[in-house]
Structure formats: structure tokens, C-alpha cells
C-alpha positions as CSV (number, residue, x, y, z in Angstrom):
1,X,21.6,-12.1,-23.7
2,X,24.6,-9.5,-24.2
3,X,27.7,-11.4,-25.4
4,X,30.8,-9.3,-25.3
5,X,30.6,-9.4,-29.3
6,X,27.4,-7.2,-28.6
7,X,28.7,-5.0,-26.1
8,X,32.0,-4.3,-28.4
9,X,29.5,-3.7,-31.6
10,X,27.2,-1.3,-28.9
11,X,30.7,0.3,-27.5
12,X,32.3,0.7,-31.0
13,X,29.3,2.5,-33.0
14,X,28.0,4.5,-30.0
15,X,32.0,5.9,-29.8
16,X,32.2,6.2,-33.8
17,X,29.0,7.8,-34.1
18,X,29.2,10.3,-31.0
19,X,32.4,11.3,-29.7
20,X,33.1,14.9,-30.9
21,X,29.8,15.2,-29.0
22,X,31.5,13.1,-25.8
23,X,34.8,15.6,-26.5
24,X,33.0,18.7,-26.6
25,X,30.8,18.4,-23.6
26,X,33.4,18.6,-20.9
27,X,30.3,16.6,-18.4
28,X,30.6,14.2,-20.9
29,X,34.1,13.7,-20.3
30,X,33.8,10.9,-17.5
31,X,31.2,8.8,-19.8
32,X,33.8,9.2,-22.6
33,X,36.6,7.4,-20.2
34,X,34.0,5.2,-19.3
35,X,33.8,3.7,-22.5
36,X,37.3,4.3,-23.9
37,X,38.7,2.2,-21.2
38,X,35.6,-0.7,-21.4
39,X,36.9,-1.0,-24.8
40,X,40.2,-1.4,-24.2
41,X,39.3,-4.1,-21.2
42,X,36.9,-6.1,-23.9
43,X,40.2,-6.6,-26.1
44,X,41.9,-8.7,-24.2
45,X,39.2,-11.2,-24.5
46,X,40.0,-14.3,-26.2
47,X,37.3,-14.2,-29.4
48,X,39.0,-12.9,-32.3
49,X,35.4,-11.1,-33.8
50,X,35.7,-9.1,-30.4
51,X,39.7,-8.6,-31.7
52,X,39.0,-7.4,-34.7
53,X,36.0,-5.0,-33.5
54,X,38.5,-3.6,-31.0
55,X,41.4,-2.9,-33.6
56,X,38.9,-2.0,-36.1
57,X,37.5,0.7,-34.0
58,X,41.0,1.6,-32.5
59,X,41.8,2.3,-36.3
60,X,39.3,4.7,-36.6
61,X,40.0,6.6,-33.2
62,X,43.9,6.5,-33.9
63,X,43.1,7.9,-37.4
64,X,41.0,10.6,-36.1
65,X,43.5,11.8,-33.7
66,X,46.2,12.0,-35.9
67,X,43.8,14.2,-38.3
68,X,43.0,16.4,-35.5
69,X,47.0,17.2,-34.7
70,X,47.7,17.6,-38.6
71,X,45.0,20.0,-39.0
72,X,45.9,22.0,-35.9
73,X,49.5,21.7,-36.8
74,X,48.8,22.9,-40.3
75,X,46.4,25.9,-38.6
76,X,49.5,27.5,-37.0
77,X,48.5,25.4,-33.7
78,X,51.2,23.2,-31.5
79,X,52.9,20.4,-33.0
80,X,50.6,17.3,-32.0
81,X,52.9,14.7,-33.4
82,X,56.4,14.2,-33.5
83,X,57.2,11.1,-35.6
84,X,61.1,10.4,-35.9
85,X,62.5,7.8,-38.3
């Protein structure tokens, strides 16, 4: 039986492991969502091991976008991130 720890370990390492794939294909795009926004639904459950997968891989997404805008910004491409203290 799939417990929503298993479907948040499934949803975390299928995202980690294949989503430049997911962003590159535009059909993929949809399936991408899909799972983006099952993941954020799963992390308002009430288990904290579900919690922590959610954050841990919302670490790792958040981390990867801000690489993607510093390497485009350092490129010559558009600003990605505007951080004001």
C-alpha cells in the first residue's frame, strides 16, 4: 500500500532525477505541473518525514533555480533575480 511517505519519496526522486528532461520537452510541460503542484499538496500533510521530504526536495528545486538565473545573468542574459536588502 502507497503511504503519502512513498508517494513524496516517488515525487521527490522522479523530479530530482528528471526535470531538465520535464523542462526541455515543452509536451512534458503539463506532467511537470502535474507533479510540482502534487508536491506541494502532499506538504501540508500532517507527518513530519513527509515535511522534511517536501522542504528537502524544495531545497534542491529552489537551489537549482537560483543557479539557472546566476548563470544566465553572468552569460549576459536578463537579470533572473533581484534580491534587495
Amino acid at each position: 500500500m502507497l503511504t503519502s511517505v512513498h508517494v513524496t519519496l516517488l515525487l521527490h526522486r522522479v523530479l530530482q532525477r528528471h526535470l531538465a528532461y520535464l523542462e526541455s520537452v515543452p509536451a512534458e510541460h503539463e506532467l511537470m505541473l502535474a507533479g510540482l503542484n502534487s508536491l506541494i499538496k502532499i506538504s501540508y500533510v500532517d507527518d513530519t518525514e513527509v515535511f522534511k521530504s517536501c522542504l528537502d526536495y524544495w531545497q534542491l528545486f529552489v537551489a537549482d533555480i537560483f543557479g539557472s538565473c546566476t548563470t544566465h545573468t553572468l552569460a549576459g542574459g536578463l537579470d533572473c533575480v533581484r534580491v534587495t536588502v
